[in-house]
N, C-alpha and C positions, 0 to 999 in steps of 0.2 A: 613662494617667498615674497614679502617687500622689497623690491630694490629701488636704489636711489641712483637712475642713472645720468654720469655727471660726463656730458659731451661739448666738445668742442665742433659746435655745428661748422666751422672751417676745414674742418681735419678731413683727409681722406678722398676718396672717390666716390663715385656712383654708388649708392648701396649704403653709403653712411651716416646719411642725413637722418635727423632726428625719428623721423617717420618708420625707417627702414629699420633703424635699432630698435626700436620698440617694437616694432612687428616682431622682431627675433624673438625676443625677451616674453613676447606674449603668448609665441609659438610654444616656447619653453614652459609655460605655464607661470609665470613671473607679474605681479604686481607692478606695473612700474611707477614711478615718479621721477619727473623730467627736471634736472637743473644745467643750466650753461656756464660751461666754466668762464664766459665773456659777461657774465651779469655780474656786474655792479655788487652785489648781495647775494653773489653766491655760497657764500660762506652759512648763509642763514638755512640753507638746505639741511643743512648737519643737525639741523635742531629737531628734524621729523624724527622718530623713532621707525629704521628699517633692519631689514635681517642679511641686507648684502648690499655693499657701494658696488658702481661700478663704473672703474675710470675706461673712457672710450675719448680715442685721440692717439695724437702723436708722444715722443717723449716728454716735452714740456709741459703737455696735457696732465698726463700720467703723474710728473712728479709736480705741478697746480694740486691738485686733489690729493695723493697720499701723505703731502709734507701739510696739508692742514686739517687732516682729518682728528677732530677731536679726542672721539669715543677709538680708540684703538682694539679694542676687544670686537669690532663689528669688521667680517672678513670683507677682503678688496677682490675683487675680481678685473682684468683686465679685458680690454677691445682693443689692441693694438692697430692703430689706422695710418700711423706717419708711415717713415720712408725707412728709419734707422730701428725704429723700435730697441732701442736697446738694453730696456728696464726689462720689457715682455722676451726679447732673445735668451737674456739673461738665464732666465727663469725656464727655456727652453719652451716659451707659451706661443703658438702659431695657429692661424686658421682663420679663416673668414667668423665673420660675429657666428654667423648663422650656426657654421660646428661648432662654433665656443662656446654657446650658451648651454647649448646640451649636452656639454658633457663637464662641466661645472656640479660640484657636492660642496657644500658652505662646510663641511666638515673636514674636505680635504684640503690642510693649508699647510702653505711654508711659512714660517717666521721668518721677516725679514725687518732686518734692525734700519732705521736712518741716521744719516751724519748729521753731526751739529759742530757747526763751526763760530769760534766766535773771536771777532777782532775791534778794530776801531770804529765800528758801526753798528754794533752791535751782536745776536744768534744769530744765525740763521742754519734753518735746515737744508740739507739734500739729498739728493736719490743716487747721483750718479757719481759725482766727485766734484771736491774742490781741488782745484790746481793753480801753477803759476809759472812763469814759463812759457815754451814753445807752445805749449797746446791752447792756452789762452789764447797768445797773440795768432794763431793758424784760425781759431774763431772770431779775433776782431776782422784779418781780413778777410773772412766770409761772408761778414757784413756788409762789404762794400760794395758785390757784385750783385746781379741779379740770380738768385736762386733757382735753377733748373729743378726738372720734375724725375722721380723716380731715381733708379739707379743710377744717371747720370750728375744725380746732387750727389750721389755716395763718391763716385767717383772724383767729380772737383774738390770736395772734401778734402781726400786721400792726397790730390796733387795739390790744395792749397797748402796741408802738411809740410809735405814735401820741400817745397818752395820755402817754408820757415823753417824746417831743419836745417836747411842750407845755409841760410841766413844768420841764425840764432846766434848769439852774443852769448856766451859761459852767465852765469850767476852765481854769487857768493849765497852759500844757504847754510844755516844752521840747522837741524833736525832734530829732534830731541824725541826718538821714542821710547816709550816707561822709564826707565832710569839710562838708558843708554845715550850720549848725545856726542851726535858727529859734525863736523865744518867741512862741506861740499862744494865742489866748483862744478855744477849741474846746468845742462840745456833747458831742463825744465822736473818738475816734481810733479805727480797727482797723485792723492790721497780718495783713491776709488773705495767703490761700495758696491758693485758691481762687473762684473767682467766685461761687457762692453761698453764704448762711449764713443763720442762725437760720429763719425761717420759708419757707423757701426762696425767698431776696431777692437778687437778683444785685448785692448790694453793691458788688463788686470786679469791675464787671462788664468790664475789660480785663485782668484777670489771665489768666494762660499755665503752666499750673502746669507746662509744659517748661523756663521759663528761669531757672530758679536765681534768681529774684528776687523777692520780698518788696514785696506792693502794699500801700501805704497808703495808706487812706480817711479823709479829715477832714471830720469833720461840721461845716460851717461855722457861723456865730453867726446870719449872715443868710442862714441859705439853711432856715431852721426850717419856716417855712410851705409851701416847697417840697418839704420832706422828705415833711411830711405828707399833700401832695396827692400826691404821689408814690407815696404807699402804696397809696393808692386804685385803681391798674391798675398796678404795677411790671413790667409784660412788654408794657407800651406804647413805654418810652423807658428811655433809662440814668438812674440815678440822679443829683440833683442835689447832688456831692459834687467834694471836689477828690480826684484823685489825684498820688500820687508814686511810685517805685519805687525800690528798693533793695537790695542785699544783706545790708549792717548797717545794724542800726536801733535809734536808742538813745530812748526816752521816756523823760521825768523830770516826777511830777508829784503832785500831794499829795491826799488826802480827795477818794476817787473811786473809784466799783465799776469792779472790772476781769471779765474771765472768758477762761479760758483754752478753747478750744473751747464744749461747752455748759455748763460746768459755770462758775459766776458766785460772786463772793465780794462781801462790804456791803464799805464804806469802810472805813478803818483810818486812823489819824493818823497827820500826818509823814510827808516827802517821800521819796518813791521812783523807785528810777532802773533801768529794766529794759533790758535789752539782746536784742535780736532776732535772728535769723541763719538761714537756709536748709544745713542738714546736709548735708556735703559728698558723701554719699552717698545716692542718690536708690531711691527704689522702680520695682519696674520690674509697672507694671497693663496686667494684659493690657484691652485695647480690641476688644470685638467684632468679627467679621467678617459681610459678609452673607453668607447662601447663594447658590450661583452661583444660583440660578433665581429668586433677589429681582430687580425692577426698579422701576426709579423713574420714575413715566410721567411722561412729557413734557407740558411746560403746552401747551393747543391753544388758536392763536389764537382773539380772540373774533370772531364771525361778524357783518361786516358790515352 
């Protein structure tokens, strides 16, 4: 096949530099053509005619590439290389490039819809959620520190959380989903598109990014202490959050950080009224296959 592979030569460790991905992809028998998601002009890649993209990177990588991909009909295949991977968790995709590429069929894919948000600035799209609230300002101040490596960025993550659930000030929110519209005194809202996010947290943890619907999570006023223990094992239990689902979804609400995938903005004054939606046309990510000669042993009774 043509692949268009579109890397972020920062991303990752030993093994994932441009050179080493291409060797995979060549192993596999795979065409390649090389774009940087750091050029200038790399949107202009998209104009090649190829038979598979393939985003290779972390999650910001991942949703750089899928949220401008033109031609929607041309399947995505992932290289999850960051720390959270949480678009590739998601989707349950895991493995070094090297097992990934082979076991990759352009024909086997999930449809996966993206969000489009739109307010005082304009569309925009994303992969993972928009929110506003605690989980915004727990990403402004992640900003401020220096970003450790591996698990250990998971982990300060989880305790920068922490440290803003504590803090968190209630917000006045309005919600309005399909005809239903409620006034909320909430820690924080996100409107996910996938089940995990920020430090790889299965926030949204019934989301189905097959069904054209848009989950939102409200961080309750009294469920604060809950959150926080919460964080402490979050692949023990679901989160203690309410969920809703929707197609549209309308928030209105005042003096309060919002962020649109990773990227997080401070408060601003004066009420704002955003509108949410699932884009009528989905991606279609190819979803590994196993090798015939994989097997998954059978649990053996335990012995009397």
């Amino acid at each position: 096949m043509k692949v268009l592979l579109c890397h972020n030569p920062n991303a990752g460790n030993k093994g994932h530099d441009r050179e080493s991905l291409e060797a995979a992809l060549k192993l596999a028998g795979h065409d390649v053509r090389y774009a940087s998601v750091k050029d200038e002009k790399f949107v202009a890649a998209f104009d090649k005619s190829v038979d598979l993209i393939v985003a290779a990177g972390g999650d910001g990588t991942i949703a750089t590439v899928l949220t401008q991909i033109p031609d929607r009909s041309v399947p995505v295949a992932l290289l999850p290389l960051g720390t959270a991977n949480n678009f590739a968790r998601s989707l349950g995709i895991a493995g070094t490039p090297q097992e990934l590429v082979e076991m990759w069929d352009a024909d086997h894919t999930c449809p996966v819809s993206l969000g489009s948000v739109t307010g005082h600035w304009g569309t925009s799209l994303f992969l993972e959620a928009y929110g506003v609230g605690v989980f915004p300002q727990f990403l402004l101040d992640a900003k401020k520190g220096k970003k450790p490596e591996g698990a250990r960025n998971l982990q300060q993550g989880r305790e920068l959380l922490q440290k803003a659930l504590k803090r968190a000030k209630p917000i006045e929110v309005t919600l309005t989903i399909g005809e239903k519209k409620q006034e909320l005194e909430l820690l924080g809202i996100e409107i996910c598109n996938i089940a995990f996010t920020g430090p790889g947290l299965p926030i949204a943890a019934k989301a189905d990014v097959s069904d054209d619907k848009l989950d939102v999570v409200l961080f309750e006023t009294d469920e604060r202490k809950a959150l926080m223990k919460w964080l402490e094992a979050p692949q023990e239990d679901e989160p203690p959050v309410t969920y809703r689902k929707g197609t549209k979804v309308e928030v209105t609400f005042r003096d309060a950080p919002t962020r649109l995938d990773d990227e997080s903005y401070e408060a601003t004054g004066g009420k704002h009224s955003i509108d949410i939606i699932c884009e009528e046309t989905p991606l279609n990510v190819v979803i590994p296959m196993k090798h015939p000669v994989q097997k998954t042993p059978e649990k053996k009774a335990a012995a009397s």
